[in-house]
Every structure is written in C-alpha cells, then in structure tokens.
N, CA, C and O atoms as CSV, one atom per row, in Angstrom:
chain,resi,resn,atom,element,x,y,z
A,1,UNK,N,N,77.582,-89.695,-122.816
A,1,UNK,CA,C,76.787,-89.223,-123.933
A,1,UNK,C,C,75.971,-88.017,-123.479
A,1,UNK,O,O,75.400,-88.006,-122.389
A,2,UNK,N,N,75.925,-86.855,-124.468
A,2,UNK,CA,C,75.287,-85.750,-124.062
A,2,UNK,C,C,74.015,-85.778,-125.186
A,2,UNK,O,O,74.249,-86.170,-126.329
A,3,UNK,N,N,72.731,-85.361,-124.813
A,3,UNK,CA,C,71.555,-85.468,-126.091
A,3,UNK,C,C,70.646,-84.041,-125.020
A,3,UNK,O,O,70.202,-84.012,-123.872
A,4,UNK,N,N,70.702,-83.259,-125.901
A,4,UNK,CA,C,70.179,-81.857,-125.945
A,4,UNK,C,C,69.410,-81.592,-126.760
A,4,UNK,O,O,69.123,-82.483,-127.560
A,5,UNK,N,N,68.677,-80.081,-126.908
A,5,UNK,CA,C,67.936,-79.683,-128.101
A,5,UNK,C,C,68.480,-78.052,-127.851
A,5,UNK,O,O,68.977,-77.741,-126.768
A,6,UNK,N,N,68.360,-77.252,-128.748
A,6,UNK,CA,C,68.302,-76.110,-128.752
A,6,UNK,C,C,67.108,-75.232,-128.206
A,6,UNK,O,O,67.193,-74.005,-128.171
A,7,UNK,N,N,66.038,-75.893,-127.799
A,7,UNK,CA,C,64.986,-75.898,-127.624
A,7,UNK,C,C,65.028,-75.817,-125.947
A,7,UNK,O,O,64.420,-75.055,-125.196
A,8,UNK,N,N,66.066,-76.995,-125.619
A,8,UNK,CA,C,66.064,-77.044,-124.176
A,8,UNK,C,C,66.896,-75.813,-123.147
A,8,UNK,O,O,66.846,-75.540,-121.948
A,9,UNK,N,N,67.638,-75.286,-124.304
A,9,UNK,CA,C,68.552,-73.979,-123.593
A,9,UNK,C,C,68.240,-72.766,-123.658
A,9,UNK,O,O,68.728,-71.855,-122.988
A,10,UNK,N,N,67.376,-72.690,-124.504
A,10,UNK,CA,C,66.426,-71.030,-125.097
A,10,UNK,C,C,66.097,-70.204,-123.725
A,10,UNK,O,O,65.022,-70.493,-123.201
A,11,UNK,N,N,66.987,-69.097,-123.010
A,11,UNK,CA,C,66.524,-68.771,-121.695
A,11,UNK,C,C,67.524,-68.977,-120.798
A,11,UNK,O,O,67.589,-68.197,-119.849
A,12,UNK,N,N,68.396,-69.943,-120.899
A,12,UNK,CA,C,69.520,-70.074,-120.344
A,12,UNK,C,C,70.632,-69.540,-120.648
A,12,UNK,O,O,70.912,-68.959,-121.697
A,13,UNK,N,N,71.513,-69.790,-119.427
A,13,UNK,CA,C,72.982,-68.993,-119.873
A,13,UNK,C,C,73.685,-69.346,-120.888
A,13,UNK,O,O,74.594,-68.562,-121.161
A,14,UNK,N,N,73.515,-70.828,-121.958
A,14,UNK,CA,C,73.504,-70.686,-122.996
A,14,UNK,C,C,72.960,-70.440,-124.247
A,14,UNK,O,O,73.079,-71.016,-125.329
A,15,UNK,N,N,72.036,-68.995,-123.701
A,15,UNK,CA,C,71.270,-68.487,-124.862
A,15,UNK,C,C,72.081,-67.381,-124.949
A,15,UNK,O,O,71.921,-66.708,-123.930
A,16,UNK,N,N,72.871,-66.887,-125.691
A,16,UNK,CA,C,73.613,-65.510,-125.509
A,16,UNK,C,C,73.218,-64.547,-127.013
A,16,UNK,O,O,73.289,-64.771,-128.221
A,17,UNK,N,N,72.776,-63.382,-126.147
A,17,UNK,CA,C,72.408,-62.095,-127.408
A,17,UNK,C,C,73.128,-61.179,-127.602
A,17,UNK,O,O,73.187,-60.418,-126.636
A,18,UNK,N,N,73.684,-60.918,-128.394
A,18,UNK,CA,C,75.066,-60.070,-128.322
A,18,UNK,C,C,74.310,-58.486,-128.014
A,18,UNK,O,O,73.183,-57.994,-128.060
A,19,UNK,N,N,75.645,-58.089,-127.696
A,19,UNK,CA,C,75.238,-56.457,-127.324
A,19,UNK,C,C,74.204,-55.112,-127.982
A,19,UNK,O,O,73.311,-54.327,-127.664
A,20,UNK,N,N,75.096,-55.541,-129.137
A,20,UNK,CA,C,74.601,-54.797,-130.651
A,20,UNK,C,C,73.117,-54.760,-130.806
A,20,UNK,O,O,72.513,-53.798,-131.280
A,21,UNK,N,N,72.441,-56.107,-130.284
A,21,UNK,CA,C,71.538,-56.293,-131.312
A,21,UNK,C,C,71.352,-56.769,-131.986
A,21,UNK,O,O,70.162,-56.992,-132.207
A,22,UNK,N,N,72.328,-57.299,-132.836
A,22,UNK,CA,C,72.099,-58.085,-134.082
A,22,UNK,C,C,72.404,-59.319,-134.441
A,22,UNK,O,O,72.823,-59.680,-135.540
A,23,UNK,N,N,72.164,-60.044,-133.389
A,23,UNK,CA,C,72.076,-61.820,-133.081
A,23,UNK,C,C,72.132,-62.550,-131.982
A,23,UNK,O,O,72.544,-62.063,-130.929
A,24,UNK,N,N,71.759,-63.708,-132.072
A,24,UNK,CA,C,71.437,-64.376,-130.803
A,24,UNK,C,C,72.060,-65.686,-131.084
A,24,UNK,O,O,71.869,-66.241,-132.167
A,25,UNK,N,N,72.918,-66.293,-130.005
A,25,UNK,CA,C,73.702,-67.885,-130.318
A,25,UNK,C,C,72.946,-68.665,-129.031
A,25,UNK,O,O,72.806,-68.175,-127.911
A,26,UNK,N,N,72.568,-69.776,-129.389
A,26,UNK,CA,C,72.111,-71.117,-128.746
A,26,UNK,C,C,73.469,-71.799,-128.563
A,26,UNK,O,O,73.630,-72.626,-129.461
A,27,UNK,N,N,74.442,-71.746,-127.765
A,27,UNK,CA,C,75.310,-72.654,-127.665
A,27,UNK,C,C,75.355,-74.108,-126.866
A,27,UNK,O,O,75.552,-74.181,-125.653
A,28,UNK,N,N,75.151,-75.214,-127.700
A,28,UNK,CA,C,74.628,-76.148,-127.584
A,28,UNK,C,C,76.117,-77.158,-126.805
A,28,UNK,O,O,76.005,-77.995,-125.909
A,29,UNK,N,N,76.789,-76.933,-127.165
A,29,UNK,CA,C,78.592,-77.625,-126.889
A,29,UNK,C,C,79.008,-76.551,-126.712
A,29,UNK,O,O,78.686,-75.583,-127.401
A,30,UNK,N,N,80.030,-76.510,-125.479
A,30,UNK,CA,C,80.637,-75.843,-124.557
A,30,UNK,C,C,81.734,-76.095,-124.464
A,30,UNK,O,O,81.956,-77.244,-124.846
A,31,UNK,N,N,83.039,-75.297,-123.953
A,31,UNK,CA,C,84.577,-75.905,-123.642
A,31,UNK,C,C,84.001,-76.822,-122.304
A,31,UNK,O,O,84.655,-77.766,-121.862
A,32,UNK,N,N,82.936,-76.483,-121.839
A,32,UNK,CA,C,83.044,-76.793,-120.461
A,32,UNK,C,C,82.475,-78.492,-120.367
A,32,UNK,O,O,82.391,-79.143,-119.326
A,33,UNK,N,N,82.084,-79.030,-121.933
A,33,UNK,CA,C,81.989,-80.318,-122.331
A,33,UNK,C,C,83.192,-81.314,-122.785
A,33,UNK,O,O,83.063,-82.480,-123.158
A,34,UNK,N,N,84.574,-80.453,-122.643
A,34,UNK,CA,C,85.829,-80.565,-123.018
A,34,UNK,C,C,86.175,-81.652,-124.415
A,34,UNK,O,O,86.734,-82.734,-124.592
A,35,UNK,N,N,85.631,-80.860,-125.043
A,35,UNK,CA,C,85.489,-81.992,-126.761
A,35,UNK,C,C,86.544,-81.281,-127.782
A,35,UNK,O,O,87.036,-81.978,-128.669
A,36,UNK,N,N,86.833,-80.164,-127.693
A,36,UNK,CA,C,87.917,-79.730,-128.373
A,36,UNK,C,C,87.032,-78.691,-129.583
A,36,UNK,O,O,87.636,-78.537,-130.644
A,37,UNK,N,N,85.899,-78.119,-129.474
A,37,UNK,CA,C,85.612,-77.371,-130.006
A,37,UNK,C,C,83.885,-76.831,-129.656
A,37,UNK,O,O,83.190,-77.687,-129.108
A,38,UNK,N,N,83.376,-75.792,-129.889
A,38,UNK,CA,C,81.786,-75.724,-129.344
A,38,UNK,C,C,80.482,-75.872,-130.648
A,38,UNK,O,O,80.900,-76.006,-131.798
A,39,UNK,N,N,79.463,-75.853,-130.497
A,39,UNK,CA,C,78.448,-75.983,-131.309
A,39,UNK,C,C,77.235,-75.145,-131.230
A,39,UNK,O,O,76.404,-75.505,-130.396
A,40,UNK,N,N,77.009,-74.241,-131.839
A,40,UNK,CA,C,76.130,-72.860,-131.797
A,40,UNK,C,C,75.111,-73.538,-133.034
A,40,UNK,O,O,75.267,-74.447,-133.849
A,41,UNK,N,N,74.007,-72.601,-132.715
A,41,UNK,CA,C,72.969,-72.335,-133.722
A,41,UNK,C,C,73.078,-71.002,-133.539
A,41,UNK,O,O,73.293,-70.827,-132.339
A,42,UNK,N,N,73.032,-69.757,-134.236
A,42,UNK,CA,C,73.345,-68.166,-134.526
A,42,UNK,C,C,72.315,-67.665,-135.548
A,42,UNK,O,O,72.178,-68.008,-136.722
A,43,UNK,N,N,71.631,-66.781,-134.834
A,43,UNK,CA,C,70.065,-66.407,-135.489
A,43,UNK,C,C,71.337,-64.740,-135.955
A,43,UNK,O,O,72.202,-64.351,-135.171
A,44,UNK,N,N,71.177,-64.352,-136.781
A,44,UNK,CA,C,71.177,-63.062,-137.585
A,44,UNK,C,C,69.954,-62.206,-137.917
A,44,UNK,O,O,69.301,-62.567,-138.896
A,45,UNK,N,N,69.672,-61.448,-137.445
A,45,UNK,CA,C,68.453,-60.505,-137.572
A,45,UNK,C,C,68.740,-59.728,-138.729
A,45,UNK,O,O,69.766,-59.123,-139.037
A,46,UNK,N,N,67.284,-59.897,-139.508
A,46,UNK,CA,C,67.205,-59.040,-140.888
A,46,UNK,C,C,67.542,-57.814,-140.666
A,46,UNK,O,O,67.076,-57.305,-139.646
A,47,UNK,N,N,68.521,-56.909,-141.622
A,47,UNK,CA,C,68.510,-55.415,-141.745
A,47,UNK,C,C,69.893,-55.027,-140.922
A,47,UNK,O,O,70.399,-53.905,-140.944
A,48,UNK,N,N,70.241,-55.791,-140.430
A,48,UNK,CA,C,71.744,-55.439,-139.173
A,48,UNK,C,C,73.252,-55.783,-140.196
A,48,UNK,O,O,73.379,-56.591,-141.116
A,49,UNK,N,N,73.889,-55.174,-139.820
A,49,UNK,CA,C,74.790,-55.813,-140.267
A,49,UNK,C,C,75.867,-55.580,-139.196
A,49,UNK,O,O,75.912,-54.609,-138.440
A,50,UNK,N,N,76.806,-56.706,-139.245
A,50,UNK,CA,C,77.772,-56.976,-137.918
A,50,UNK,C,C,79.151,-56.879,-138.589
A,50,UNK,O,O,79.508,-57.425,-139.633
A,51,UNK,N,N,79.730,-56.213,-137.918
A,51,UNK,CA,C,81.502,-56.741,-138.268
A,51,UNK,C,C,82.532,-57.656,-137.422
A,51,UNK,O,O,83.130,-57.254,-136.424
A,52,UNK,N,N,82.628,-58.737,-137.885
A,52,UNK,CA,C,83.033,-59.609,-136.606
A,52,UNK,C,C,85.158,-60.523,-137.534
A,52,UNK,O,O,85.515,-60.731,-138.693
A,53,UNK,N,N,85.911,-60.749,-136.048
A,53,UNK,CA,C,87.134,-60.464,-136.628
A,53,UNK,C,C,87.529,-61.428,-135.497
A,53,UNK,O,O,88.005,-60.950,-134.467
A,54,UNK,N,N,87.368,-62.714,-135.620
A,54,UNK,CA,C,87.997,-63.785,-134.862
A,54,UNK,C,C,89.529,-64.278,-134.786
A,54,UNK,O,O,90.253,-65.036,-135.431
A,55,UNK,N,N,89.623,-63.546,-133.791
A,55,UNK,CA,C,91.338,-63.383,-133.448
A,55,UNK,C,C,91.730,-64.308,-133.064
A,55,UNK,O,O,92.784,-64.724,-133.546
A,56,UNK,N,N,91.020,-65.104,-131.950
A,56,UNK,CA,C,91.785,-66.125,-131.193
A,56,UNK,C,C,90.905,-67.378,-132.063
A,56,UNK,O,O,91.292,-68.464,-131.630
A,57,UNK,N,N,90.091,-67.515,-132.900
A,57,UNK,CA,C,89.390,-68.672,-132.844
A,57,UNK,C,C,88.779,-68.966,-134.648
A,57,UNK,O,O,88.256,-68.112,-135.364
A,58,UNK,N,N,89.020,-70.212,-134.958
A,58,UNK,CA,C,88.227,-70.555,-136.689
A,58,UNK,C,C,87.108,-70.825,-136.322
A,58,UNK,O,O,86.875,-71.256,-135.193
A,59,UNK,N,N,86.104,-70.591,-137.325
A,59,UNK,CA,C,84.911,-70.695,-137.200
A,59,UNK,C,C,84.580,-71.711,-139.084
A,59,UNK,O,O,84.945,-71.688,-140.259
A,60,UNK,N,N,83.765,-72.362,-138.242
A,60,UNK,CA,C,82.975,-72.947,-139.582
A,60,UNK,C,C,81.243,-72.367,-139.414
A,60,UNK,O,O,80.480,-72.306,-138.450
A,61,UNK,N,N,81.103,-71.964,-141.034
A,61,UNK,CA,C,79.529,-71.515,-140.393
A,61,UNK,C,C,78.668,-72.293,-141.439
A,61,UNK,O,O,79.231,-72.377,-142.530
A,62,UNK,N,N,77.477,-72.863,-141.370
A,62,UNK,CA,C,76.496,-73.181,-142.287
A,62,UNK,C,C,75.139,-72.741,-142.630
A,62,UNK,O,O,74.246,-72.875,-141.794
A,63,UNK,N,N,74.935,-72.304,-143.609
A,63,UNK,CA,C,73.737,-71.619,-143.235
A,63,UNK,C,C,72.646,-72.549,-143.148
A,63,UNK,O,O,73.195,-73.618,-143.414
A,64,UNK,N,N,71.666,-72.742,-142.978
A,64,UNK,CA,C,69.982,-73.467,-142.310
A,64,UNK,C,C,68.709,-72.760,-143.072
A,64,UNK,O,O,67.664,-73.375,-143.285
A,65,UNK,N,N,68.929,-71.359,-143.466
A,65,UNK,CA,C,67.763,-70.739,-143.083
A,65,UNK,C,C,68.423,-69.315,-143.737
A,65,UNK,O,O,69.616,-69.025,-143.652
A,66,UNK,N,N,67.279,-68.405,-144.478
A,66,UNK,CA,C,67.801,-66.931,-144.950
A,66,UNK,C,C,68.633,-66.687,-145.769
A,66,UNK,O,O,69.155,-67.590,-146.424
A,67,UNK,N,N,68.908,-65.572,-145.902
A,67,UNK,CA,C,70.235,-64.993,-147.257
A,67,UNK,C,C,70.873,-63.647,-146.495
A,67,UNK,O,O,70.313,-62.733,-145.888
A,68,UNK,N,N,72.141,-63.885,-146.755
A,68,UNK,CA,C,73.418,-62.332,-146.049
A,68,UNK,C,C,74.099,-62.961,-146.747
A,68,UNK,O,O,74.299,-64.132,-147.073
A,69,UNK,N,N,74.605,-61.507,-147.031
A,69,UNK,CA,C,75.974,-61.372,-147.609
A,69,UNK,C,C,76.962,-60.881,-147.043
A,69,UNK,O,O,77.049,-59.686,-146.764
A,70,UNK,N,N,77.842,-61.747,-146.797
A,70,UNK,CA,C,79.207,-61.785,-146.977
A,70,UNK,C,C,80.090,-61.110,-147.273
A,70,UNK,O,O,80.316,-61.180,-148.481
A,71,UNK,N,N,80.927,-60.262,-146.582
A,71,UNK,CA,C,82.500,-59.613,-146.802
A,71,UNK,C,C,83.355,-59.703,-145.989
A,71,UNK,O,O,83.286,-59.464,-144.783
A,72,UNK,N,N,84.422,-60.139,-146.743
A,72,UNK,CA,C,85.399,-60.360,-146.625
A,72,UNK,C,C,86.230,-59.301,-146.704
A,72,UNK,O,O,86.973,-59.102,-147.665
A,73,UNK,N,N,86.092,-58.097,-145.049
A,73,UNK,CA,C,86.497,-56.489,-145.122
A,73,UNK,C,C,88.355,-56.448,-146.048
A,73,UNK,O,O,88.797,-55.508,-146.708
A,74,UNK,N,N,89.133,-57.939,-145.720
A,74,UNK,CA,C,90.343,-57.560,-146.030
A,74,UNK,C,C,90.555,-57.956,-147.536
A,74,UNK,O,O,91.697,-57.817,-147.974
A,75,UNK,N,N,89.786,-58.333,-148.197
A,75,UNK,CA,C,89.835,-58.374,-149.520
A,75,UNK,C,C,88.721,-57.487,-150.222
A,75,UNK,O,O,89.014,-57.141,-151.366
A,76,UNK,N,N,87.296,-56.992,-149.659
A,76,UNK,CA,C,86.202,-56.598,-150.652
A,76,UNK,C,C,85.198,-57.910,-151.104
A,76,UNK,O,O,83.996,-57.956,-151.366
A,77,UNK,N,N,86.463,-59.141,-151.064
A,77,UNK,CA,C,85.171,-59.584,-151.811
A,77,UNK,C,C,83.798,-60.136,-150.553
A,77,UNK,O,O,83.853,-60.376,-149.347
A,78,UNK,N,N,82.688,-60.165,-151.539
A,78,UNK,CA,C,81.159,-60.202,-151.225
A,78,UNK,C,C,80.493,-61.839,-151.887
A,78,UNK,O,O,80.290,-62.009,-153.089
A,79,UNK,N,N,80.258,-62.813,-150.920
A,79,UNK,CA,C,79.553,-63.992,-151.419
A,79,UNK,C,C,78.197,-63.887,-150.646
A,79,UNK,O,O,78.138,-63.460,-149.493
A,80,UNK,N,N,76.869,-64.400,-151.525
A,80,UNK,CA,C,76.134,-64.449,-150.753
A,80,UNK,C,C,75.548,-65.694,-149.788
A,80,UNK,O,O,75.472,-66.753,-150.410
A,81,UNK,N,N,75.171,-65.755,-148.557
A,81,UNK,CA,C,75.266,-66.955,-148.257
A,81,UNK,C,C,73.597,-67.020,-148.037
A,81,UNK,O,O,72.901,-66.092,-147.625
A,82,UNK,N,N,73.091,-68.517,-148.465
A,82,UNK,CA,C,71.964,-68.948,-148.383
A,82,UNK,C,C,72.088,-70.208,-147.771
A,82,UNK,O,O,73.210,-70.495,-147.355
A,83,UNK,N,N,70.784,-71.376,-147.563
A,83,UNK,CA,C,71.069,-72.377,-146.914
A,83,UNK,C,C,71.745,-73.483,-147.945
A,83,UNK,O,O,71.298,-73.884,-149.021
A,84,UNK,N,N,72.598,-73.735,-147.469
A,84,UNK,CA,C,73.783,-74.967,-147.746
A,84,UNK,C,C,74.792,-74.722,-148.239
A,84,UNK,O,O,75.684,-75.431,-148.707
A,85,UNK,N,N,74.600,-73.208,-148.092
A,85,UNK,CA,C,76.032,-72.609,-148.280
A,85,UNK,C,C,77.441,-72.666,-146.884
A,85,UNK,O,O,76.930,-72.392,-145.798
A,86,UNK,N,N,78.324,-72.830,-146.817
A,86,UNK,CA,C,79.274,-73.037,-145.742
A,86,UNK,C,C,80.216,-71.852,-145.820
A,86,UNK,O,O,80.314,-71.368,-146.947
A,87,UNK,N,N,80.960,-71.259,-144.820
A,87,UNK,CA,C,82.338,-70.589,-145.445
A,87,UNK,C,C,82.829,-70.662,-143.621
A,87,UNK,O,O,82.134,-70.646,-142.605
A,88,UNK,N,N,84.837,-70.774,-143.896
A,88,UNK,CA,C,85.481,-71.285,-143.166
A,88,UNK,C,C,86.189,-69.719,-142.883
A,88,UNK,O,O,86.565,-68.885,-143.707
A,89,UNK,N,N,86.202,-69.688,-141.684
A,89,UNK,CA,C,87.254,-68.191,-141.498
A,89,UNK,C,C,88.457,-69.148,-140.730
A,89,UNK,O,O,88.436,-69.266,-139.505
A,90,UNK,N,N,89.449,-69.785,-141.521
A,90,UNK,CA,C,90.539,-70.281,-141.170
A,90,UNK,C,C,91.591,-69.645,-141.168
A,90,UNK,O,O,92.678,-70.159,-140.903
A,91,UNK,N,N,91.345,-67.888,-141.599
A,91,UNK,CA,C,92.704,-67.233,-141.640
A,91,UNK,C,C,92.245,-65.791,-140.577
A,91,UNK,O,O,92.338,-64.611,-140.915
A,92,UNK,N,N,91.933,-66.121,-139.744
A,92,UNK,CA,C,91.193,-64.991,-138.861
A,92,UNK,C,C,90.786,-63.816,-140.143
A,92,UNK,O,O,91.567,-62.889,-140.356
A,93,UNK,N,N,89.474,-63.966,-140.968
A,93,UNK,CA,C,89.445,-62.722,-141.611
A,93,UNK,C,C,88.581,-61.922,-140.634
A,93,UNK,O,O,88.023,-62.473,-139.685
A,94,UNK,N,N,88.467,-60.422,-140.922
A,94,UNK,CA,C,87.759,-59.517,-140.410
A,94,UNK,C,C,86.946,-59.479,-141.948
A,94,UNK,O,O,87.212,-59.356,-143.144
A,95,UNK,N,N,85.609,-59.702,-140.906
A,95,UNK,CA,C,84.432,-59.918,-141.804
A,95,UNK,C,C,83.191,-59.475,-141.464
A,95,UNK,O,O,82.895,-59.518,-140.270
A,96,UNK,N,N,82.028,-58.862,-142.617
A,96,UNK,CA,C,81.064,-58.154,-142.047
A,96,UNK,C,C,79.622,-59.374,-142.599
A,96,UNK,O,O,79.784,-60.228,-143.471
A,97,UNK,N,N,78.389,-59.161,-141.889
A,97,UNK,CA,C,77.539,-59.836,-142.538
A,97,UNK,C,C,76.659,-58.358,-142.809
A,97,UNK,O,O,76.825,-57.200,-142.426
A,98,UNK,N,N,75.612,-59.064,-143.699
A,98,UNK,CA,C,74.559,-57.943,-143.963
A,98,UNK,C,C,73.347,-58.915,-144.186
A,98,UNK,O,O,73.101,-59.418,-145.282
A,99,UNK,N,N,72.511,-59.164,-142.893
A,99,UNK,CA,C,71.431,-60.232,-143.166
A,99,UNK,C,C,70.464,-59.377,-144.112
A,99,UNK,O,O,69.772,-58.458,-143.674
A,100,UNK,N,N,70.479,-59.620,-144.936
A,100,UNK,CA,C,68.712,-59.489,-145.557
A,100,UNK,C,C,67.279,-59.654,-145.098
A,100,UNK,O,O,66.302,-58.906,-145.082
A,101,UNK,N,N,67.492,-60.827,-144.753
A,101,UNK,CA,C,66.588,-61.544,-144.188
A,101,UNK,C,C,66.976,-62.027,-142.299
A,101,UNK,O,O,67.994,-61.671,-141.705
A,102,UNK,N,N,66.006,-62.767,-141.786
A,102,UNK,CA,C,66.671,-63.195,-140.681
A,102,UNK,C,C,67.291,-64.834,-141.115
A,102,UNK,O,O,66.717,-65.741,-141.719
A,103,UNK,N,N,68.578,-64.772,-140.578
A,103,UNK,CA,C,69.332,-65.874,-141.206
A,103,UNK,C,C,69.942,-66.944,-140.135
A,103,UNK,O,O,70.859,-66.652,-139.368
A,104,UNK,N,N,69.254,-68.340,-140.187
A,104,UNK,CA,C,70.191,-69.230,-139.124
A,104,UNK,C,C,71.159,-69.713,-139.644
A,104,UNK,O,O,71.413,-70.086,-140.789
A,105,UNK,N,N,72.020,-69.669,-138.158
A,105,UNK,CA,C,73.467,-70.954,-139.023
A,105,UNK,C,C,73.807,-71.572,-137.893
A,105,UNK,O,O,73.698,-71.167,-136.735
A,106,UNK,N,N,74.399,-72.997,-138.470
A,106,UNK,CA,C,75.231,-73.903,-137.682
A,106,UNK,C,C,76.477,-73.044,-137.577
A,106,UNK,O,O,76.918,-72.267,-138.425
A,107,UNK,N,N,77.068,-73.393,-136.116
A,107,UNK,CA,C,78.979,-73.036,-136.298
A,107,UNK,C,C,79.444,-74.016,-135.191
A,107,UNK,O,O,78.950,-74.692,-134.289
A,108,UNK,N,N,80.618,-73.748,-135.717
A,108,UNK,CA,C,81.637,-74.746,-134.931
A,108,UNK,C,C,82.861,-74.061,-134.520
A,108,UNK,O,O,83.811,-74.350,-135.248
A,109,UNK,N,N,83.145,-73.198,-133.527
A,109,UNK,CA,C,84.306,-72.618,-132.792
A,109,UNK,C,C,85.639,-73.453,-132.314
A,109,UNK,O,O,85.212,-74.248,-131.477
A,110,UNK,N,N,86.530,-73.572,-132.405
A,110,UNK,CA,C,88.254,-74.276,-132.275
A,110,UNK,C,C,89.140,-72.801,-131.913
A,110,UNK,O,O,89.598,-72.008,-132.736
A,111,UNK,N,N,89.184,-72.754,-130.990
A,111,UNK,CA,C,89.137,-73.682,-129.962
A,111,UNK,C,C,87.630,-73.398,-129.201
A,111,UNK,O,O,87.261,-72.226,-129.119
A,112,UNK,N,N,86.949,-74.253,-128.764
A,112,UNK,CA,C,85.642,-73.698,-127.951
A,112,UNK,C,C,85.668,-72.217,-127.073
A,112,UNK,O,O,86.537,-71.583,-126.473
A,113,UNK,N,N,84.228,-72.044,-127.346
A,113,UNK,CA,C,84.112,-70.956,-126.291
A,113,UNK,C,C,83.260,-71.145,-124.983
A,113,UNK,O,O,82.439,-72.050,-124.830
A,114,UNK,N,N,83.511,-70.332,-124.211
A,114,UNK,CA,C,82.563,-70.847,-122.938
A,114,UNK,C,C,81.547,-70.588,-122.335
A,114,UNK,O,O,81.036,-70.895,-121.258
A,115,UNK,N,N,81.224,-69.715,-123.539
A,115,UNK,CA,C,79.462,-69.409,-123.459
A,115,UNK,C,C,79.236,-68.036,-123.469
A,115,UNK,O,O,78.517,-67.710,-124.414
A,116,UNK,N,N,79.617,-67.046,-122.708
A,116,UNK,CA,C,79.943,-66.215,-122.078
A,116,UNK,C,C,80.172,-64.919,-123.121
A,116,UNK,O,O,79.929,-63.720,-122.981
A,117,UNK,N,N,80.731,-65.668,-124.193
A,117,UNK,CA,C,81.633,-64.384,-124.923
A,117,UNK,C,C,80.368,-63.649,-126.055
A,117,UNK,O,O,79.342,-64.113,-126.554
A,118,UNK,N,N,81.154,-62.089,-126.150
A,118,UNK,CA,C,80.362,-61.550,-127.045
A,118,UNK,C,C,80.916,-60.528,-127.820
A,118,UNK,O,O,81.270,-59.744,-126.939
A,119,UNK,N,N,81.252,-59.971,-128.978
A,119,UNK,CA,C,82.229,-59.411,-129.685
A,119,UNK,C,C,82.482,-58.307,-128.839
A,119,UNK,O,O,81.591,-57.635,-128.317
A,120,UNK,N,N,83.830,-58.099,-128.688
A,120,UNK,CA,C,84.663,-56.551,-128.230
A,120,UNK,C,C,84.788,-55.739,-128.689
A,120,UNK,O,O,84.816,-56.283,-129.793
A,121,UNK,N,N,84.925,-54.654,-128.934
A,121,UNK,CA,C,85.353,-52.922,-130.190
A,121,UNK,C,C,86.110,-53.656,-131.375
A,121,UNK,O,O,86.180,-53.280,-132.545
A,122,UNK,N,N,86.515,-54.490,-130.951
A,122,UNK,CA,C,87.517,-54.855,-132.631
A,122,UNK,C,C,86.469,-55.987,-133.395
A,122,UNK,O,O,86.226,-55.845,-134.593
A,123,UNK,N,N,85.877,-57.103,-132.623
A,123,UNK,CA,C,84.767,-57.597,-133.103
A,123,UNK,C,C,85.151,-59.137,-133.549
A,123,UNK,O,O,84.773,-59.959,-134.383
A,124,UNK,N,N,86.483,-58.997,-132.114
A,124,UNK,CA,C,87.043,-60.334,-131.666
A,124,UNK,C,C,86.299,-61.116,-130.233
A,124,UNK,O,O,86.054,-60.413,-129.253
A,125,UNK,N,N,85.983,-62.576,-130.221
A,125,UNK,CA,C,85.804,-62.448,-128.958
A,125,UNK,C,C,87.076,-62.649,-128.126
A,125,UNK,O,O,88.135,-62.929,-128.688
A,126,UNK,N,N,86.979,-62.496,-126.657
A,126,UNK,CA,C,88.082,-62.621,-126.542
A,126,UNK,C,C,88.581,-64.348,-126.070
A,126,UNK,O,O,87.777,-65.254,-125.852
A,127,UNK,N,N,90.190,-64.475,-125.991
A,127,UNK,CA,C,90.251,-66.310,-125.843
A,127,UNK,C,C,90.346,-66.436,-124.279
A,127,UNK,O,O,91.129,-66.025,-123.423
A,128,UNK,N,N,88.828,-67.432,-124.296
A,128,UNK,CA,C,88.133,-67.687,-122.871
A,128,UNK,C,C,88.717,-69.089,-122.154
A,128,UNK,O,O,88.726,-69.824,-123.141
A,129,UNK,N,N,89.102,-69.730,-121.285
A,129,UNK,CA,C,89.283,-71.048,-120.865
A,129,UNK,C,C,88.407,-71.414,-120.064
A,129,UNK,O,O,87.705,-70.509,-119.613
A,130,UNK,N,N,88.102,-72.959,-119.557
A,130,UNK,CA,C,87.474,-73.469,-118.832
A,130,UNK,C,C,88.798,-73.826,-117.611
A,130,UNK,O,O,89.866,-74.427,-117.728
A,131,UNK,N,N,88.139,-73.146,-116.457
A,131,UNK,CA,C,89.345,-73.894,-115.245
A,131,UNK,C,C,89.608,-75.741,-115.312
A,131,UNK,O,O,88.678,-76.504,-115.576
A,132,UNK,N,N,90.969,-76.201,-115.032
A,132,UNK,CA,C,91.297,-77.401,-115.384
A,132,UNK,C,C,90.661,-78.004,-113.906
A,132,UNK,O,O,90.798,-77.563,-112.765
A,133,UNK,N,N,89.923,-79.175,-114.400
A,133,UNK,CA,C,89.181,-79.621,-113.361
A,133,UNK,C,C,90.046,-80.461,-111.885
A,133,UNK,O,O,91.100,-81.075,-112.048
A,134,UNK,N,N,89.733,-80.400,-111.256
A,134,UNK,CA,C,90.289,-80.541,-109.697
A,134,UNK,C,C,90.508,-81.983,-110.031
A,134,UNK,O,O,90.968,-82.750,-109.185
C-alpha cells in the first residue's frame, strides 16, 4: 500500500515545471510504482496558453479548480473546461489550452510516465520506460 499527499512531493523530483512556463505537475503515481498508469495533479497558470499533442500516451484530465478553454487544434472545436468537467484525449489529439484563470486538474497517463518528462517542439512527451527490475 502506497498513502502520499501532494503536499509531501512539492520540491521533489516529482514536482515537475515544464519549460515554457506554463505549468507545474505533482506526480503522485509513477511507472516506477508499476500499476499500469500515473497520477498527476497539473496547475495551469492564468494567461498561458500551451499546445500539447500526446503521441505515445491517453490522458484523462479533470478539472478541480479554474476555467480554460479547450481546442481541439485538429478539429477547431473549443469546450470550456471548469471544475467537474473531464475530457479524454483517447485519439492522440493535438490540443491547445488557454487558462483564464489558474486552473487545477486531476490526470491519469496510460501508459505511465516516469516523472521526468516535459513537452518536446511537437508538444509530445516522449515514451519513457522504467528499467525491468533485477
């Protein structure tokens, strides 16, 4: 049994701030917990907007906290997301946010990531493994 807080990793190597600027992930579940997927809290900073395009990996996101909107670059369309709103990128979309506000969310990465990662020029991360244990 694993019992954590987000609270307890703030500062650690699973606090990761992406390059840009324009967010910060608490990754709470790790590949390196070998569960078959990871568990983030993802702060979005008001006024940024990100373009992000998950190549190797689905994401479930929930929002907690704030309002961004949503695009969906390969269609146009625009939803806005507030708290208890969800949306699934199950078809690798390339997608932009535009926080308004500063915005938290739950996510859930499949296949996990390993902490480490942070979007590349295309605004994929890239697909990370955990070495198979001895």
């Amino acid at each position: 049994m694993i019992v954590r807080s987000f609270k307890d990793i703030e500062n650690t190597d699973r606090h990761v701030k992406g390059k840009k600027g324009t967010w910060e992930s608490k990754r709470i579940i790790l590949a390196r917990e070998r569960v078959g997927f990871s568990l983030h809290e993802t702060t979005v900073y008001a006024g940024t907007t990100t373009s992000m395009w998950y190549a190797n990996h689905i994401e479930a996101v929930l929002c907690v906290e704030g309002e961004t909107e949503l695009t969906n670059d390969e269609t146009g369309e625009k939803h806005l997301i507030t708290p208890g709103v969800m949306y699934l990128l199950d078809g690798h979309e390339r997608h932009t946010l535009r926080a308004r506000t500063d915005s938290r969310f739950i996510c859930v990465f499949n296949p996990p990531v390993t902490g480490g990662e942070d979007h590349d020029d295309s605004g994929a991360y890239p697909l990370m493994t955990e070495p198979a244990e001895a």
